[in-house]
mmCIF file as Biopython writes it, N, C-alpha, C and O atoms, coordinates in Angstrom:
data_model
#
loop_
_atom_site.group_PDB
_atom_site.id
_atom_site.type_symbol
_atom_site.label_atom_id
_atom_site.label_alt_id
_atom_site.label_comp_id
_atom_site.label_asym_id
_atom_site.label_entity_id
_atom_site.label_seq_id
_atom_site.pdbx_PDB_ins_code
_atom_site.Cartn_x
_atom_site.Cartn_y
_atom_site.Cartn_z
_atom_site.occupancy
_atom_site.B_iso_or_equiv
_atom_site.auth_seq_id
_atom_site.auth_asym_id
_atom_site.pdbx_PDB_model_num
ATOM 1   N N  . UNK A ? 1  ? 88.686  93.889  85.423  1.0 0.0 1  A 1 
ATOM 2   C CA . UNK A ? 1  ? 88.138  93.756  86.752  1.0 0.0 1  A 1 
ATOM 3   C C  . UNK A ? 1  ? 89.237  94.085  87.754  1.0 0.0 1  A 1 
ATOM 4   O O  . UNK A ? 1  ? 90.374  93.748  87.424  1.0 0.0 1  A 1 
ATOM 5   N N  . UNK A ? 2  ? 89.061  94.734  89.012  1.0 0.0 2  A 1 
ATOM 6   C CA . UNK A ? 2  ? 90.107  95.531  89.966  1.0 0.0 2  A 1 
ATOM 7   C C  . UNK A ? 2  ? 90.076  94.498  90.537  1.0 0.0 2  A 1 
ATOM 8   O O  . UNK A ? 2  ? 89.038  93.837  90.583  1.0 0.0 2  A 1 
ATOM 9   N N  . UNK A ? 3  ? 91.365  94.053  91.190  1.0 0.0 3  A 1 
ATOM 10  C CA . UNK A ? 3  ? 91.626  93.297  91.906  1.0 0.0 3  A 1 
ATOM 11  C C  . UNK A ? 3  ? 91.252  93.703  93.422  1.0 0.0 3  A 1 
ATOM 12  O O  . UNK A ? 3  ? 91.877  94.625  93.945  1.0 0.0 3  A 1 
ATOM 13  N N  . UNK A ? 4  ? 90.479  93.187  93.966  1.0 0.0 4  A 1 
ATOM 14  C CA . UNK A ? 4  ? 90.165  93.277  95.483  1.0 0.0 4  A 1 
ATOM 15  C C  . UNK A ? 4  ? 91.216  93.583  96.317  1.0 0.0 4  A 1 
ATOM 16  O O  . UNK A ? 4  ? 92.183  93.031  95.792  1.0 0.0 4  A 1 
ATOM 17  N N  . UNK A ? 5  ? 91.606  94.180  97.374  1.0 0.0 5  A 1 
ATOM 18  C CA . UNK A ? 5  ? 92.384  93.967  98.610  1.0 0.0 5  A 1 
ATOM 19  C C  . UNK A ? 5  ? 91.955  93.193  99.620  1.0 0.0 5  A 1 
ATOM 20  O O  . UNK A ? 5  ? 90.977  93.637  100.221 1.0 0.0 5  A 1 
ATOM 21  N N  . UNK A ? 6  ? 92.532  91.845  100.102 1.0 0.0 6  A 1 
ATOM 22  C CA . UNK A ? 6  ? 91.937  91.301  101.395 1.0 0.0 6  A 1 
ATOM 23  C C  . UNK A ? 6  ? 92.333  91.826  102.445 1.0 0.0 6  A 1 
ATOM 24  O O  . UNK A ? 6  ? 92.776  92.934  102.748 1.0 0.0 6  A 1 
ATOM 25  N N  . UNK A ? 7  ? 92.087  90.757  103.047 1.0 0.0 7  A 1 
ATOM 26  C CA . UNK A ? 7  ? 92.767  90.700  104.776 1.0 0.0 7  A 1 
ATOM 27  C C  . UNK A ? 7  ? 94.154  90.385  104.656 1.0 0.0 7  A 1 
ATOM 28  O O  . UNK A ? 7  ? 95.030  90.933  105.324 1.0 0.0 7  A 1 
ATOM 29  N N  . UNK A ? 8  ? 94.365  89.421  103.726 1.0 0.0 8  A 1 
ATOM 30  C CA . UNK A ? 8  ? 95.584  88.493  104.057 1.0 0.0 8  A 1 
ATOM 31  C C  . UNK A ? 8  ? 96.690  89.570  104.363 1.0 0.0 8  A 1 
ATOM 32  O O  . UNK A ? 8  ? 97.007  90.585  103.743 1.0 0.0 8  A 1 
ATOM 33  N N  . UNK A ? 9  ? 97.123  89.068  105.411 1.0 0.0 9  A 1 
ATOM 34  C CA . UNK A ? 9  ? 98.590  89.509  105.183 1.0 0.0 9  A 1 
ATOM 35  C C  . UNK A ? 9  ? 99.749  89.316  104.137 1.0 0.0 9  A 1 
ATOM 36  O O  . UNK A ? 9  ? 100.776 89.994  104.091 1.0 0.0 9  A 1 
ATOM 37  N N  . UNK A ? 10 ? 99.453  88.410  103.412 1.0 0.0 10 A 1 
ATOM 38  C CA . UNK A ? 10 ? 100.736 88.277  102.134 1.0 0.0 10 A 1 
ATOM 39  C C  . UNK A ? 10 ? 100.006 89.016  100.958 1.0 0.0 10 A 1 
ATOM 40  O O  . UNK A ? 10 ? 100.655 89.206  99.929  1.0 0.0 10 A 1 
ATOM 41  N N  . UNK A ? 11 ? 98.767  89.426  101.025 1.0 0.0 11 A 1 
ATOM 42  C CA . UNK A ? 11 ? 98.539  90.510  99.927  1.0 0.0 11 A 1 
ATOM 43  C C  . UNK A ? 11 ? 98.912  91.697  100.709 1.0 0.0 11 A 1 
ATOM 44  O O  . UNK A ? 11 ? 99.478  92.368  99.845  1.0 0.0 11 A 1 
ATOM 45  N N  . UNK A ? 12 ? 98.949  92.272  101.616 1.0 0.0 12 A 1 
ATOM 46  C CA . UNK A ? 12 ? 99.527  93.291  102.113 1.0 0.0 12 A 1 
ATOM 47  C C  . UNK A ? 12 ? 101.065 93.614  101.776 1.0 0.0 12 A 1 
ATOM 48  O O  . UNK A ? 12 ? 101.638 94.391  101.013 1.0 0.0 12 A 1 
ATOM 49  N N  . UNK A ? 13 ? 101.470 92.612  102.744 1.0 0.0 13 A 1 
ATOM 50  C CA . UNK A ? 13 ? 103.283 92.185  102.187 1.0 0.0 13 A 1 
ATOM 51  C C  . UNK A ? 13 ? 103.691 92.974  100.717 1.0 0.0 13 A 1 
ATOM 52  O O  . UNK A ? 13 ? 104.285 94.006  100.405 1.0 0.0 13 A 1 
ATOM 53  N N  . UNK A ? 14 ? 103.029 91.894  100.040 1.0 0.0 14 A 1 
ATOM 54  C CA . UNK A ? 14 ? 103.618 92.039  98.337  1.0 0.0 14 A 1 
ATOM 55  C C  . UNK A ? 14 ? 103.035 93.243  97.932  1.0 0.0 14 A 1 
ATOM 56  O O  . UNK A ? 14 ? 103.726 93.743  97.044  1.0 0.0 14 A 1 
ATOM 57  N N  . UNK A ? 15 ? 101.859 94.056  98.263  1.0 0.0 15 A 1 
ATOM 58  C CA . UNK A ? 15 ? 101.772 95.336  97.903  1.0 0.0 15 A 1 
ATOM 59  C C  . UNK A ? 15 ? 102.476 95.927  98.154  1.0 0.0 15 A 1 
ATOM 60  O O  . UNK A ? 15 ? 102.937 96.683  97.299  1.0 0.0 15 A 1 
ATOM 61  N N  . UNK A ? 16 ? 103.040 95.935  99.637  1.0 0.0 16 A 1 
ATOM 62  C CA . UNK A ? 16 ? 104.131 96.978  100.393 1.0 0.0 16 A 1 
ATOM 63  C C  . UNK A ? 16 ? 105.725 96.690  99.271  1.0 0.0 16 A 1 
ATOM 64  O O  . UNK A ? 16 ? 106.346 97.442  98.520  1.0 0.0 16 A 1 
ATOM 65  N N  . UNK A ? 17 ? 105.836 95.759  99.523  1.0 0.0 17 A 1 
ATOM 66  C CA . UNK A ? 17 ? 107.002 95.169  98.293  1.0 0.0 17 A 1 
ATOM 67  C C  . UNK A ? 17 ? 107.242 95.970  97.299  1.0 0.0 17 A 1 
ATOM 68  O O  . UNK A ? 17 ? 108.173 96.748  97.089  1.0 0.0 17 A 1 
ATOM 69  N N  . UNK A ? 18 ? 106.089 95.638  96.569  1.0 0.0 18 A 1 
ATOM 70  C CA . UNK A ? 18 ? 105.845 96.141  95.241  1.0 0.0 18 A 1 
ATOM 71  C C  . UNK A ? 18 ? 106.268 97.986  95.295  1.0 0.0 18 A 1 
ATOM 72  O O  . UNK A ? 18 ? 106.924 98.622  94.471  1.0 0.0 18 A 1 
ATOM 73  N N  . UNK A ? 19 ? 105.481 98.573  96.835  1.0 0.0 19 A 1 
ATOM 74  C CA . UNK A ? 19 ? 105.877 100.297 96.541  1.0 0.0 19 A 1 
ATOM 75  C C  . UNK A ? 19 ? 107.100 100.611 96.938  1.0 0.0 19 A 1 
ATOM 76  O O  . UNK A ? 19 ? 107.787 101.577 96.606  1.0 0.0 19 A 1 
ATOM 77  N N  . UNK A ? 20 ? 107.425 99.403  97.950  1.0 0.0 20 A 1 
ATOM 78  C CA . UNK A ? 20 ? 109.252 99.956  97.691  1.0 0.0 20 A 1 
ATOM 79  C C  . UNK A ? 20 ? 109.782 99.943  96.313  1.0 0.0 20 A 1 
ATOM 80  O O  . UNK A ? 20 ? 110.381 100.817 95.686  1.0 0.0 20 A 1 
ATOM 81  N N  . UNK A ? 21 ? 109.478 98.932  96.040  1.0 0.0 21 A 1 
ATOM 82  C CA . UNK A ? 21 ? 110.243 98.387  94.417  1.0 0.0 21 A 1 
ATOM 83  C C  . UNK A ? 21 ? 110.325 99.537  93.561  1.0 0.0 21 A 1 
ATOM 84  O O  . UNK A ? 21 ? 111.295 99.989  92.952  1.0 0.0 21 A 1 
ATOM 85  N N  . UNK A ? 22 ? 109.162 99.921  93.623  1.0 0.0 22 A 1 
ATOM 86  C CA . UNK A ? 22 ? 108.454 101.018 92.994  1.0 0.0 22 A 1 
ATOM 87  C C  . UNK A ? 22 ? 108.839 102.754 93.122  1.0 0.0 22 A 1 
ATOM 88  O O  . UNK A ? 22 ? 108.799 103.557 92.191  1.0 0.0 22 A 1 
ATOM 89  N N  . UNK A ? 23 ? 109.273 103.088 94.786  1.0 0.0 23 A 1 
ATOM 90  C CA . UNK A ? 23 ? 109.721 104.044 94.875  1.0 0.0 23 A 1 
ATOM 91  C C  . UNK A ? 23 ? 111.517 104.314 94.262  1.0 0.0 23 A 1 
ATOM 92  O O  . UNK A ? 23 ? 112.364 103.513 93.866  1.0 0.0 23 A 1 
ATOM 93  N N  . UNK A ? 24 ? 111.527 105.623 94.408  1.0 0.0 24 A 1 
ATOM 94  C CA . UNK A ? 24 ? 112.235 105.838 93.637  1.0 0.0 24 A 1 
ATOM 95  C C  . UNK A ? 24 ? 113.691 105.745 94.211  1.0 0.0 24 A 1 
ATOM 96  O O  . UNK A ? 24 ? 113.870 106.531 95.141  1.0 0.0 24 A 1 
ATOM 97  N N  . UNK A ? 25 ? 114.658 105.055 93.918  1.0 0.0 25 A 1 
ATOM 98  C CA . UNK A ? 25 ? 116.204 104.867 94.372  1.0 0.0 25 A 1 
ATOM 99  C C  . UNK A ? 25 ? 116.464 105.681 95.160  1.0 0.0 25 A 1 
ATOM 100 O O  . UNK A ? 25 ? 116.632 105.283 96.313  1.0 0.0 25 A 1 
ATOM 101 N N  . UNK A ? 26 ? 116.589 106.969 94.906  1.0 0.0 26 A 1 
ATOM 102 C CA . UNK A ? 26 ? 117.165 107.949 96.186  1.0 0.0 26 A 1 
ATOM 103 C C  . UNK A ? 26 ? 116.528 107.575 97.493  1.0 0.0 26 A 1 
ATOM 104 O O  . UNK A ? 26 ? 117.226 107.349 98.481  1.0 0.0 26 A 1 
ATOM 105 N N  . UNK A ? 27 ? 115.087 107.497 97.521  1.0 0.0 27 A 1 
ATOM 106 C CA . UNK A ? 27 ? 114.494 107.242 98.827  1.0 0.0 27 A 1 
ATOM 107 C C  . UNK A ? 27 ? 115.037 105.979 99.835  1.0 0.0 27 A 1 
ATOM 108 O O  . UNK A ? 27 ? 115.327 105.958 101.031 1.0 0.0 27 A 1 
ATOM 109 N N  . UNK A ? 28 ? 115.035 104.869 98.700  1.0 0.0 28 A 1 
ATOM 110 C CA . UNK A ? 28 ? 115.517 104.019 99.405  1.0 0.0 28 A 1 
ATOM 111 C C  . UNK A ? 28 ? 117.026 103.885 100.264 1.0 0.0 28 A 1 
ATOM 112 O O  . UNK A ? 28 ? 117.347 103.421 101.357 1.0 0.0 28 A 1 
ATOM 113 N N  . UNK A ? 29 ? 117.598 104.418 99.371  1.0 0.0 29 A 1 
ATOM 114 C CA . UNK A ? 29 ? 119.271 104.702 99.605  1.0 0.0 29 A 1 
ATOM 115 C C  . UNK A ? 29 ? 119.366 106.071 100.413 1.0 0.0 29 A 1 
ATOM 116 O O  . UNK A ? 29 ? 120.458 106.407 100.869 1.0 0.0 29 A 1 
ATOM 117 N N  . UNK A ? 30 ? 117.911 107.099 100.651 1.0 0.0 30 A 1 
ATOM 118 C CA . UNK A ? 30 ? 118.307 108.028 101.651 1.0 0.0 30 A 1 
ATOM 119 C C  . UNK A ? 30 ? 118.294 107.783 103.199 1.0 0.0 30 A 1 
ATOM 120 O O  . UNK A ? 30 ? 118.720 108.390 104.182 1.0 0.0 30 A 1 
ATOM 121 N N  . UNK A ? 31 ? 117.507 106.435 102.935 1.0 0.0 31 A 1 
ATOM 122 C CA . UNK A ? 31 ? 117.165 106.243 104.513 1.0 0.0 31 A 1 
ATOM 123 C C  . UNK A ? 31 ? 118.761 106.196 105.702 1.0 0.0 31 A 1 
ATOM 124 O O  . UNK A ? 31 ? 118.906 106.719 106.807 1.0 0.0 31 A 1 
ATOM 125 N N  . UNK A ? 32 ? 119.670 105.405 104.932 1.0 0.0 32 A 1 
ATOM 126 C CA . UNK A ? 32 ? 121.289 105.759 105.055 1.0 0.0 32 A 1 
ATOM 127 C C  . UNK A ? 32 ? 122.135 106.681 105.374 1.0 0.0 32 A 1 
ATOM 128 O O  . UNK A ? 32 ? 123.224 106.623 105.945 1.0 0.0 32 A 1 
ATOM 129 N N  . UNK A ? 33 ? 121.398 107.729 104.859 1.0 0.0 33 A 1 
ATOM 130 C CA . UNK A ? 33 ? 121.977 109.377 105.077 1.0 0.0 33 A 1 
ATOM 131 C C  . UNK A ? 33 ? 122.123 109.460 106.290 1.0 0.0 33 A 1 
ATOM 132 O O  . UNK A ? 33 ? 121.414 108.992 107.180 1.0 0.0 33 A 1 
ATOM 133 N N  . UNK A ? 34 ? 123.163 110.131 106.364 1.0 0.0 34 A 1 
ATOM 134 C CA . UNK A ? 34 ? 123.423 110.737 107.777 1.0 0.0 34 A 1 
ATOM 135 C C  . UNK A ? 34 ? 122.822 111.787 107.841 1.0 0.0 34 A 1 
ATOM 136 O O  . UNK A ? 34 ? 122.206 111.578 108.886 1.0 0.0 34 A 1 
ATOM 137 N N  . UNK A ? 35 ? 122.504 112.825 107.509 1.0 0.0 35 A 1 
ATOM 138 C CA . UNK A ? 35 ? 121.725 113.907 107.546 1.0 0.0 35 A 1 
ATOM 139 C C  . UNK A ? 35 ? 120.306 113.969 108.169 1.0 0.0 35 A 1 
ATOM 140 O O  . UNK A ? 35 ? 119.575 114.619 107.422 1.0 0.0 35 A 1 
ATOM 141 N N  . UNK A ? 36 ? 119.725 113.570 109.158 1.0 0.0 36 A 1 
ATOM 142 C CA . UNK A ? 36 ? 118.628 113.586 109.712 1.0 0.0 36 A 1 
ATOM 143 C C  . UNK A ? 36 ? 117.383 114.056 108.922 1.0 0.0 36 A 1 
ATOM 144 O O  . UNK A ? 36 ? 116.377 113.356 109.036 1.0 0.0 36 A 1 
ATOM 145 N N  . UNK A ? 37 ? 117.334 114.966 108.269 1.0 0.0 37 A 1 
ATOM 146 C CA . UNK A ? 37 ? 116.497 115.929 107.345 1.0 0.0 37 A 1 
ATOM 147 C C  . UNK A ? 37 ? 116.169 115.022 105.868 1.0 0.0 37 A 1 
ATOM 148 O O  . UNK A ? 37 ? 115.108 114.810 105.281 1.0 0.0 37 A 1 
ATOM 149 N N  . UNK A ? 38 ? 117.756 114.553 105.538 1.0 0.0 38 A 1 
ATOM 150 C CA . UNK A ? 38 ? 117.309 113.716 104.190 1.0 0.0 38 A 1 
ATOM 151 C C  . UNK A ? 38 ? 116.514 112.561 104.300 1.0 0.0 38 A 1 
ATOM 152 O O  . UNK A ? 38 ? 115.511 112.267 103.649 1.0 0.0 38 A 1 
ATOM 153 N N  . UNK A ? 39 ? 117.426 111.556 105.751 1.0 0.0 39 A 1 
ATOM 154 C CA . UNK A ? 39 ? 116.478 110.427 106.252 1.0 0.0 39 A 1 
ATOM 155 C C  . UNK A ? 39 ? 114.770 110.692 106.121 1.0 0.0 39 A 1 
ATOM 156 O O  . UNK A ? 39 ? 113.984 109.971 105.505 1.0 0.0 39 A 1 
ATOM 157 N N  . UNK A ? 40 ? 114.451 111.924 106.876 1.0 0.0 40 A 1 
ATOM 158 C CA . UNK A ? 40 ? 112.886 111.980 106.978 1.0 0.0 40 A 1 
ATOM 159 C C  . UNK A ? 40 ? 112.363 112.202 106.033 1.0 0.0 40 A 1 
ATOM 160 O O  . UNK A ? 40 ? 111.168 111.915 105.961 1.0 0.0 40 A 1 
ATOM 161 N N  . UNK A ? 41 ? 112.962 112.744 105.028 1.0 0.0 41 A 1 
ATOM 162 C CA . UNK A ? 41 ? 112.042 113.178 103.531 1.0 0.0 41 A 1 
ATOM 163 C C  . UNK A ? 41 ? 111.949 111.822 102.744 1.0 0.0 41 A 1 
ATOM 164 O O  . UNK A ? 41 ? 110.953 111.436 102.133 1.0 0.0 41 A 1 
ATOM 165 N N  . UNK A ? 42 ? 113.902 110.748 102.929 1.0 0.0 42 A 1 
ATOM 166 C CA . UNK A ? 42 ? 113.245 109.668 102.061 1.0 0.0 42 A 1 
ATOM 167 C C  . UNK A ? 42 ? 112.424 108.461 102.823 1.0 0.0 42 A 1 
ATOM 168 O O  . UNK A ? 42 ? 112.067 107.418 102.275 1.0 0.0 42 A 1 
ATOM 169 N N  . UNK A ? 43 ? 112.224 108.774 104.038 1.0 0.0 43 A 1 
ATOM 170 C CA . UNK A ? 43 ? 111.439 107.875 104.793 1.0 0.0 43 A 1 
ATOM 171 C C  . UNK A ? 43 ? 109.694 108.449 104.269 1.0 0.0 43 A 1 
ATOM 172 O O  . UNK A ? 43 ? 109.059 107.614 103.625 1.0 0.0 43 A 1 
ATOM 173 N N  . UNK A ? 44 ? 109.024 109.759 104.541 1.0 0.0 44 A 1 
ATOM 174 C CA . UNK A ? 44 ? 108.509 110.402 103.518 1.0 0.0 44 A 1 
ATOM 175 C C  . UNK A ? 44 ? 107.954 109.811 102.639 1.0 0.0 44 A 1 
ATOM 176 O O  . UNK A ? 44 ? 106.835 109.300 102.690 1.0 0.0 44 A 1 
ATOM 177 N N  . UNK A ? 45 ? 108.845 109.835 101.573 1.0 0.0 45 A 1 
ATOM 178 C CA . UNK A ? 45 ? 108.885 109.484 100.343 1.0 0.0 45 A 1 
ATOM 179 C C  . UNK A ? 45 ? 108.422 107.933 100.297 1.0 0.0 45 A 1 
ATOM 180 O O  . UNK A ? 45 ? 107.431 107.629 99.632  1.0 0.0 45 A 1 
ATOM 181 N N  . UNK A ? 46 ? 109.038 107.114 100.900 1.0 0.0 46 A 1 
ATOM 182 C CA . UNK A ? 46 ? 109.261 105.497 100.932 1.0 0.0 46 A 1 
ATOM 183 C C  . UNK A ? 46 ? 107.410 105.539 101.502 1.0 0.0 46 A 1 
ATOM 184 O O  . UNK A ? 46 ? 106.539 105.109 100.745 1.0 0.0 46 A 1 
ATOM 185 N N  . UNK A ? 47 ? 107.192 105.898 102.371 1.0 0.0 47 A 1 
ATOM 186 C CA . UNK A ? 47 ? 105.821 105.847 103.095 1.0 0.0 47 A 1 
ATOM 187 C C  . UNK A ? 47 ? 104.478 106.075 102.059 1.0 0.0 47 A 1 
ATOM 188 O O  . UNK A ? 47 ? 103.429 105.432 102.027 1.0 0.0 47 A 1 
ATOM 189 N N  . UNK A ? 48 ? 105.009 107.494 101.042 1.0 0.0 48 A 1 
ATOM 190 C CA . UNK A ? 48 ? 103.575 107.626 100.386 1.0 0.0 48 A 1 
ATOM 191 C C  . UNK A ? 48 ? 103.778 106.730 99.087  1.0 0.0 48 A 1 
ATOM 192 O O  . UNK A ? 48 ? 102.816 106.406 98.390  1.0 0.0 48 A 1 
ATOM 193 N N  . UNK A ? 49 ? 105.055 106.357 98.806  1.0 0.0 49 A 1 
ATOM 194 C CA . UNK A ? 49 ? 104.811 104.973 97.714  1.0 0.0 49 A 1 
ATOM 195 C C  . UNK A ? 49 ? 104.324 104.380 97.949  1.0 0.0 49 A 1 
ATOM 196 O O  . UNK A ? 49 ? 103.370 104.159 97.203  1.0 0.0 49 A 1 
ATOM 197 N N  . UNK A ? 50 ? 104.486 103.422 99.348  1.0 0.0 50 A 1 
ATOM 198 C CA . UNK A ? 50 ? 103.861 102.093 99.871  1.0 0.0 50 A 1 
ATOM 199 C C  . UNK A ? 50 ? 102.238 102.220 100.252 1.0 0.0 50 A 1 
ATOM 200 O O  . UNK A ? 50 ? 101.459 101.269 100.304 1.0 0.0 50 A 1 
ATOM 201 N N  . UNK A ? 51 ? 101.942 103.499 100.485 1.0 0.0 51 A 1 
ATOM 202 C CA . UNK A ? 51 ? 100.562 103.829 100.599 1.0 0.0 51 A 1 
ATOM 203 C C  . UNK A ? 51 ? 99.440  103.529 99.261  1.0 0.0 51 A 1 
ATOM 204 O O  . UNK A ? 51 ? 98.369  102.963 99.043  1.0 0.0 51 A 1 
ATOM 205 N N  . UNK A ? 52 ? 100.830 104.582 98.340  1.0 0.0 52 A 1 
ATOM 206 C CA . UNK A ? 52 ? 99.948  104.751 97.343  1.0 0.0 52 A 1 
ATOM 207 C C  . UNK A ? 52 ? 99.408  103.374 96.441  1.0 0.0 52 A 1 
ATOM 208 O O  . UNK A ? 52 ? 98.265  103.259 95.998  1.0 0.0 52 A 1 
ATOM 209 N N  . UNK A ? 53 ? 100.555 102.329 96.278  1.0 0.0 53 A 1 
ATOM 210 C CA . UNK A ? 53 ? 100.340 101.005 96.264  1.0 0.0 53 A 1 
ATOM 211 C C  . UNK A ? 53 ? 99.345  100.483 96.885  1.0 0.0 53 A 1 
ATOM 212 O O  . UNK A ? 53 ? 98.517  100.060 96.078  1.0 0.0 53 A 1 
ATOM 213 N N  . UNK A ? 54 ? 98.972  100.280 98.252  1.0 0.0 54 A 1 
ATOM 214 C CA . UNK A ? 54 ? 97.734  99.878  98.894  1.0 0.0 54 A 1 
ATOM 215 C C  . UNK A ? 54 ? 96.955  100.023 98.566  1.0 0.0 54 A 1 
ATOM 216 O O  . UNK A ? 54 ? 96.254  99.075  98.214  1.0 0.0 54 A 1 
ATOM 217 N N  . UNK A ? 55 ? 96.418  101.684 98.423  1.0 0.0 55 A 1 
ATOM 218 C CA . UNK A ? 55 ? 95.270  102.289 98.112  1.0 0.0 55 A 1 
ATOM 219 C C  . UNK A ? 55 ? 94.972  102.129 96.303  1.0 0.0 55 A 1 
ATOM 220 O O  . UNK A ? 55 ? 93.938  102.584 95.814  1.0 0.0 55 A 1 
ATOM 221 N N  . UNK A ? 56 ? 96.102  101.381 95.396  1.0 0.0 56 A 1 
ATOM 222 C CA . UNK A ? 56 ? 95.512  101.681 94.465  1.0 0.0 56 A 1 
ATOM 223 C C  . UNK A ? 56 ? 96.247  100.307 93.896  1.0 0.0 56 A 1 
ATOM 224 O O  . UNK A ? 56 ? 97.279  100.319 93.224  1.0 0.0 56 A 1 
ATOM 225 N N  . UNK A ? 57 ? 95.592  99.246  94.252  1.0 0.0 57 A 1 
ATOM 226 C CA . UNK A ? 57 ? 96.521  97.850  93.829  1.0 0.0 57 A 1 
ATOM 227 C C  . UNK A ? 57 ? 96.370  97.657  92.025  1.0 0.0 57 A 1 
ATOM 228 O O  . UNK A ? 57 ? 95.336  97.932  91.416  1.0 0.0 57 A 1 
ATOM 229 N N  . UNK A ? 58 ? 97.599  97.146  91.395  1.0 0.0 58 A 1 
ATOM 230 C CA . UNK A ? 58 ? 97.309  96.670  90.181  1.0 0.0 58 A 1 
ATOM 231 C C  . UNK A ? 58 ? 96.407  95.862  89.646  1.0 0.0 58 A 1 
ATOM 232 O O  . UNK A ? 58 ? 96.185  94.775  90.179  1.0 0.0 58 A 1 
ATOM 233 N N  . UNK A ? 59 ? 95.701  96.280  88.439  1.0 0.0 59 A 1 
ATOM 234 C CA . UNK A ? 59 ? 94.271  95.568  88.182  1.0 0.0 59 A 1 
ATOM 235 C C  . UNK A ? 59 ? 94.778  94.489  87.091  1.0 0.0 59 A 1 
ATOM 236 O O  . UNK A ? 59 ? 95.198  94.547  85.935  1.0 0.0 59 A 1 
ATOM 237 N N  . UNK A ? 60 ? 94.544  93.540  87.979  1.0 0.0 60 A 1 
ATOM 238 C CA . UNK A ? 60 ? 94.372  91.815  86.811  1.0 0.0 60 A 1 
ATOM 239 C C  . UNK A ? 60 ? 93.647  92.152  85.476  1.0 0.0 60 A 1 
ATOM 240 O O  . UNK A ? 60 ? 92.732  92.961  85.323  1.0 0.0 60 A 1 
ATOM 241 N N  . UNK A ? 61 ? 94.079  91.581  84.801  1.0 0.0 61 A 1 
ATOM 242 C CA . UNK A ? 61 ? 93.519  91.170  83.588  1.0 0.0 61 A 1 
ATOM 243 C C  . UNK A ? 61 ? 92.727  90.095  83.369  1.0 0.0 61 A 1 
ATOM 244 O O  . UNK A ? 61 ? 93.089  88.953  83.650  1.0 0.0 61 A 1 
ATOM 245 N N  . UNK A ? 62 ? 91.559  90.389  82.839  1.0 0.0 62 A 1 
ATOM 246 C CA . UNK A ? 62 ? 90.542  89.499  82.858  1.0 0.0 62 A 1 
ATOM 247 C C  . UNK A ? 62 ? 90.753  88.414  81.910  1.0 0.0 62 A 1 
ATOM 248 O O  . UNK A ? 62 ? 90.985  88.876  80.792  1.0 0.0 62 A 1 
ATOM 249 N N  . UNK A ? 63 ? 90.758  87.280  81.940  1.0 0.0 63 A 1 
ATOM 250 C CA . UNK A ? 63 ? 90.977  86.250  81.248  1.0 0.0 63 A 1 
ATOM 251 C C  . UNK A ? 63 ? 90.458  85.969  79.392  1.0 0.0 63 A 1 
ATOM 252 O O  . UNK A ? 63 ? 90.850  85.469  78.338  1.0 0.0 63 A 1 
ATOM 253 N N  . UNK A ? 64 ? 89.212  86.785  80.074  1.0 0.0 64 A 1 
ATOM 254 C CA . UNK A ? 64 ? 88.077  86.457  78.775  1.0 0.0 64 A 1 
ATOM 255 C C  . UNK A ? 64 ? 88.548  87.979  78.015  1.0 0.0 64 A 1 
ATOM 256 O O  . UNK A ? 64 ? 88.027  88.151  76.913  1.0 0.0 64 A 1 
ATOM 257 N N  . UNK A ? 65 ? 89.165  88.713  78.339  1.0 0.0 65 A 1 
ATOM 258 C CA . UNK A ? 65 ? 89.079  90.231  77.395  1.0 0.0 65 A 1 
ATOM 259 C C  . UNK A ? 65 ? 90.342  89.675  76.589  1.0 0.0 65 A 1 
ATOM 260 O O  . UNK A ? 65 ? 91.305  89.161  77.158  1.0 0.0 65 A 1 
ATOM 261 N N  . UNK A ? 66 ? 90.222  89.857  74.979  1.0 0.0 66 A 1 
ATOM 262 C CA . UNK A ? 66 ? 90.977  89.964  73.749  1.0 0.0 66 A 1 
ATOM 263 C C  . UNK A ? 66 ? 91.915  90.733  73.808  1.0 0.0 66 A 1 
ATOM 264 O O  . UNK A ? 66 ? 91.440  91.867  73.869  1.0 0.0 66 A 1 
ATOM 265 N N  . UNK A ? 67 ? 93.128  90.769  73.827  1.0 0.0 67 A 1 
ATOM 266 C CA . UNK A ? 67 ? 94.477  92.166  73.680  1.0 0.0 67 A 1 
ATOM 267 C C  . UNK A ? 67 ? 93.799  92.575  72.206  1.0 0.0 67 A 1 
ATOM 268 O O  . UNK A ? 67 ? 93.292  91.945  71.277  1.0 0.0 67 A 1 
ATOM 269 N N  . UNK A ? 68 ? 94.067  93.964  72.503  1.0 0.0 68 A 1 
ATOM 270 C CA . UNK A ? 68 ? 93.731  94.923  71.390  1.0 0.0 68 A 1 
ATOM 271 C C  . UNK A ? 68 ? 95.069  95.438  70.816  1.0 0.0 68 A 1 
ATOM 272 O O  . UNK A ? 68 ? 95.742  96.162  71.550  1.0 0.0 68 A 1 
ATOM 273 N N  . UNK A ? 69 ? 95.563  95.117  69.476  1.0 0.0 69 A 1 
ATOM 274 C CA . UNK A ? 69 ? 96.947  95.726  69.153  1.0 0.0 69 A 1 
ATOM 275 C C  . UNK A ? 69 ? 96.742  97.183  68.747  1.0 0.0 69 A 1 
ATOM 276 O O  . UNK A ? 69 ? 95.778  97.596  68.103  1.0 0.0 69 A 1 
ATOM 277 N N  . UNK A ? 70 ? 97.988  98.073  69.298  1.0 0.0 70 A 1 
ATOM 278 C CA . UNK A ? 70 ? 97.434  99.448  69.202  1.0 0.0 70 A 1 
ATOM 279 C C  . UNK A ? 70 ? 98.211  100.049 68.081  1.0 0.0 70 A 1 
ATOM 280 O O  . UNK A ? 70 ? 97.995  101.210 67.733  1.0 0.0 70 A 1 
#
C-alpha cells in the first residue's frame, strides 16, 4: 500500500530530507563552488532530487504481506 502524502509539514520536511540524503555528494558539496555555473547545476541537481522524493514517496510495507525469500 503507497503511502499517502499529507499536508503536514513534517511529512514534507522528512521527504525533502530524505532527497537531499539521497542526492548525490557532488551536488551537495557543489553548492560551495565558487564557480557560479557549478553552484546552479548542483543547486539543479539538489532541486530535482528533492522533487523527485515528493512526487514519489517511499511505499510502507504492509503489515499483513509475508516476506517472500528470493
Amino acid at each position: 500500500m503507497a503511502q499517502h502524502l499529507s499536508d503536514s509539514p513534517n511529512d514534507l520536511e522528512n521527504l525533502a530530507r530524505e532527497g537531499l540524503m539521497l542526492s548525490p555528494g557532488w551536488a551537495r558539496v557543489g553548492l560551495t563552488f565558487g564557480d557560479e555555473r557549478l553552484r546552479e547545476q548542483a543547486l539543479n541537481e539538489l532541486a530535482a532530487s528533492i522533487a523527485k522524493r515528493i512526487a514519489n514517496p517511499p511505499v510502507e510495507a504492509d503489515p499483513d504481506q509475508l516476506p517472500l525469500a528470493l
